[in-house]
VOZAPA-210292 format. One record per residue (C-alpha): residue in three letters; z, y, x. Coordinates in steps of 0.5 Angstrom, whole numbers, plus 500, padded with zeros to 3 digits. Example, Ala and Ser with C-alpha at 12.3 -4.5 7.8 and 13.67 -1.06 7.14 Angstrom:
// VOZAPA-210292
Ala516491525 Ser514498527 
***
This chain:
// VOZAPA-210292
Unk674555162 Unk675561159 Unk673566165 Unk668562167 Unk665564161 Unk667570161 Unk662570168 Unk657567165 Unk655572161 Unk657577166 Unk652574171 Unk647574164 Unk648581163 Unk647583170 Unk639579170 Unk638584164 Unk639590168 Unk635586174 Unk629585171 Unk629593167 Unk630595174 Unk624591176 Unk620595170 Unk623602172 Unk621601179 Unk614599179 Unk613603172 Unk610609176 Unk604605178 Unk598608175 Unk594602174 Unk596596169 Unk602593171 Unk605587169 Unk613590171 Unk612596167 Unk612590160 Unk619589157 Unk621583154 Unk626580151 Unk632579157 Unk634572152 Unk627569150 Unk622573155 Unk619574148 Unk614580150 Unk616587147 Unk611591148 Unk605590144 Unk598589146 Unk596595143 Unk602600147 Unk599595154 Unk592597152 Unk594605152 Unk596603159 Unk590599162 Unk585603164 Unk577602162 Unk576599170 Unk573593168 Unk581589172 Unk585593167 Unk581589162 Unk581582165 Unk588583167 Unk591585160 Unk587580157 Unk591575161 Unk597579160 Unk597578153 Unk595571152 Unk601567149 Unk606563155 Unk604557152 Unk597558154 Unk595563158 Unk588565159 Unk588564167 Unk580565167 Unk581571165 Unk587572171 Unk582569175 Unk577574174 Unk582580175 Unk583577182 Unk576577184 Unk575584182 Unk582585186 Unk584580191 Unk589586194 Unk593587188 Unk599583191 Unk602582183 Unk597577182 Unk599572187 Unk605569184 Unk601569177 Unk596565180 Unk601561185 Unk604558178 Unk596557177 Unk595553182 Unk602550180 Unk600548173 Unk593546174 Unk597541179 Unk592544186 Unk597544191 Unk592547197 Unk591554192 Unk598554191 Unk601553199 Unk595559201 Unk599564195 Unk606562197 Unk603564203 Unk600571201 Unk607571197 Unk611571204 Unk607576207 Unk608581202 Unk613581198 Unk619576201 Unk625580202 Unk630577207 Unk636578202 Unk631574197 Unk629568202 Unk637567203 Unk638567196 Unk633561195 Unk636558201 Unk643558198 Unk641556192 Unk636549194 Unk643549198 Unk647549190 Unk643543188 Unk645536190 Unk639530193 Unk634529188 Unk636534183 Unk632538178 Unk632546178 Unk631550172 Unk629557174 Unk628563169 Unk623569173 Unk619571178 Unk624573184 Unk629566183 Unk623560183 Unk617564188 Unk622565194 Unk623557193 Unk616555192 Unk616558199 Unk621554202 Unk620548200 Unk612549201 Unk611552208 Unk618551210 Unk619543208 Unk626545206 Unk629542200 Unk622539197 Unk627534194 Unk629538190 Unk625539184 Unk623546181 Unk622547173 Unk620554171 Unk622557164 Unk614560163 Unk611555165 Unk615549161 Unk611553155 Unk605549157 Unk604542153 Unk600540158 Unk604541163 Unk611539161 Unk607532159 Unk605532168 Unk613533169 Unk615528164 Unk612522167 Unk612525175 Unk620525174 Unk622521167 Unk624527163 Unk624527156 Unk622534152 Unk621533145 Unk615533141 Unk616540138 Unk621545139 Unk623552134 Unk623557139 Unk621557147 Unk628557149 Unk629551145 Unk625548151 Unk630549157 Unk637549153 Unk635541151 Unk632540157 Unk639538160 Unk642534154 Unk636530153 Unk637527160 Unk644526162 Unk642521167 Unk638526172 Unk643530176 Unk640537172 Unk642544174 Unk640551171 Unk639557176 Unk645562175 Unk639567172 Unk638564166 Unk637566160 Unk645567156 Unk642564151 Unk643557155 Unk649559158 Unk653560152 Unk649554148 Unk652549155 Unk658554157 Unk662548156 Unk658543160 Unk655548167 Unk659548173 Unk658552178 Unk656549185 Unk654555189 Unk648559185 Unk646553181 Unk651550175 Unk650543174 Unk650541167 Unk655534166 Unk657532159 Unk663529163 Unk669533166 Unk666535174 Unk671537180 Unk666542183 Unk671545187 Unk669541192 Unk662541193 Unk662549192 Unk667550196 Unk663546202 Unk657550200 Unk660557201 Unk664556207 Unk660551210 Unk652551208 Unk651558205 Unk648563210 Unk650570209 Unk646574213 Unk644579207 Unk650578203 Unk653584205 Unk648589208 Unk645595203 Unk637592202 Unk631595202 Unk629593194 Unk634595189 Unk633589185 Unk636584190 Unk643588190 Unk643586183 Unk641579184 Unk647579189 Unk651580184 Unk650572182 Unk654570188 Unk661574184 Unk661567179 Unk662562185 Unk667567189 Unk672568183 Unk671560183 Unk674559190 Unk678566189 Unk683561185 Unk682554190 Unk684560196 Unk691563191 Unk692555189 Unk693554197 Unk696560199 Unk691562203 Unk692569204 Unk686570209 Unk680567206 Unk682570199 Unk682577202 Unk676576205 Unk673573199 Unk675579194 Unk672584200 Unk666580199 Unk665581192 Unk667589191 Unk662589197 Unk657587193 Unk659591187 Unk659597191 Unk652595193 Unk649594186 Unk653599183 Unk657595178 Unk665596181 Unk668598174 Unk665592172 Unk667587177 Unk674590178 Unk675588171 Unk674581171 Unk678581179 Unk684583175 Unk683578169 
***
């Protein structure tokens, strides 16, 4: 246990990076965008202040719109204002996954397909449509997923609602889980429970899972570190998902039937073509490690060879061999 521990906030500090790379890399645009705000990597608590992201927003009547709602508190977010912005520019293609979780709370599910649809037209990546793949894969029939960002929860509403994959799978995102209204939907739409109030936003998703322990919960592996250390002892992984069980769960099995039987891995060790899912990939290294000691138990030389390939290629691929080789050798 006490590895997976380890991995656990290995994984977590590697979504850190992901999403200050995301920033980095979109922050030479010279109109207002959301990429170049920094949030708290634990909470999602914005850093930036409305007075920093007014110097960064123009006099163009968009900037005004969009910064307003890029200000509103993730509780209740000002979408007439995101809405406005999207009529003044509906070619901004970072607008699209803001108004698909929109669409998503306002419960308009014919508005949410047409952005998902934009959503794959213009910012799908392969190497993130298998990663979603894999990961409805890691969630058992029925199950809840909990998702944390933008590129782990918009690649899965695109399969499930153009590609009819996994729609049984029934997919929370952290952000929108702030919103009252909508947590009240989801509780009676799959018998959930939330607390009437909570002390901090995060306190949503880390209560989500003990306060249901008759639904089949998973966490998606890039959540918060603050919720896999508060659970570090109850989540286990099934692939790129941790099933949250407060009793002893033989995952060995079902992960090892995902890797070699359901998973593709067409993108896996390729270099891609936006830096950021090579360090998505890294969450694939959890899982490998697991298997790594199933491979060793048996003896099996070939496929242990072969996993440890896999997983300092994709060290290599995101720049994080140091890292990685330290834990291998743990």
């Amino acid at each position: 246990m006490r590895l997976i521990v380890t991995l656990l906030v290995f994984v977590s500090s590697m979504f850190s990076s992901y999403s200050q790379a995301i920033a980095t890399s979109k922050e030479k645009r010279s109109t207002l965008s959301k990429y170049s705000i920094e949030y708290d990597a634990g909470t999602k608590k914005r850093r930036t202040t409305n007075q920093e992201l007014d110097k960064k927003s123009s006099q163009s009547s968009f900037d005004f719109h969009y910064s307003t709602y890029l200000k509103s508190d993730a509780a209740n977010k000002n979408y007439s204002s995101l809405l406005f912005a999207y009529k003044l520019d509906s070619t901004n293609t970072e607008l699209f996954y803001e108004l698909a979780k929109y669409y998503e709370v306002s419960h308009n599910t014919i508005e949410k397909e047409k952005f998902c649809r934009k959503l794959k037209s213009t910012s799908l990546t392969p190497a993130l449509r298998e990663y979603a793949y894999n990961t409805l894969v890691s969630v058992e029939p029925n199950g809840i997923l909990i998702t944390y960002g933008e590129r782990d929860t918009y690649p899965i509403w695109i399969l499930q609602t153009l590609q009819n994959f996994r729609r049984d799978v029934q997919v929370l995102n952290y952000d929108l889980l702030q919103n009252e209204p909508y947590r009240t939907r989801k509780s009676k739409e799959l018998g959930i429970r939330f607390s009437s109030k909570y002390s901090s936003p995060i306190e949503v998703i880390k209560k989500l899972a003990p306060s249901n322990e008759n639904k089949s919960i998973y966490y998606s592996l890039t959540v918060s570190h603050l919720v896999l250390k508060e659970h570090q002892s109850k989540l286990y992984p099934t692939g790129l998902a941790l099933k949250f069980s407060n009793k002893n769960f033989d995952n060995l099995a079902v992960l090892r039937t995902n890797w070699e039987k359901k998973f593709l891995k067409h993108e896996l060790q390729k270099p891609k073509v936006v830096e950021t899912d090579n360090l998505l990939h890294l969450n694939y290294i959890l899982p490998l490690i697991q298997l790594l000691s199933v491979y060793e138990k048996e003896s099996n030389n070939q496929q242990e060879v072969q996993t440890k390939q896999v997983i300092r290629q994709l060290a290599v691929l995101a720049g994080k061999e140091k890292e990685v080789e330290q834990i291998l050798t743990k």
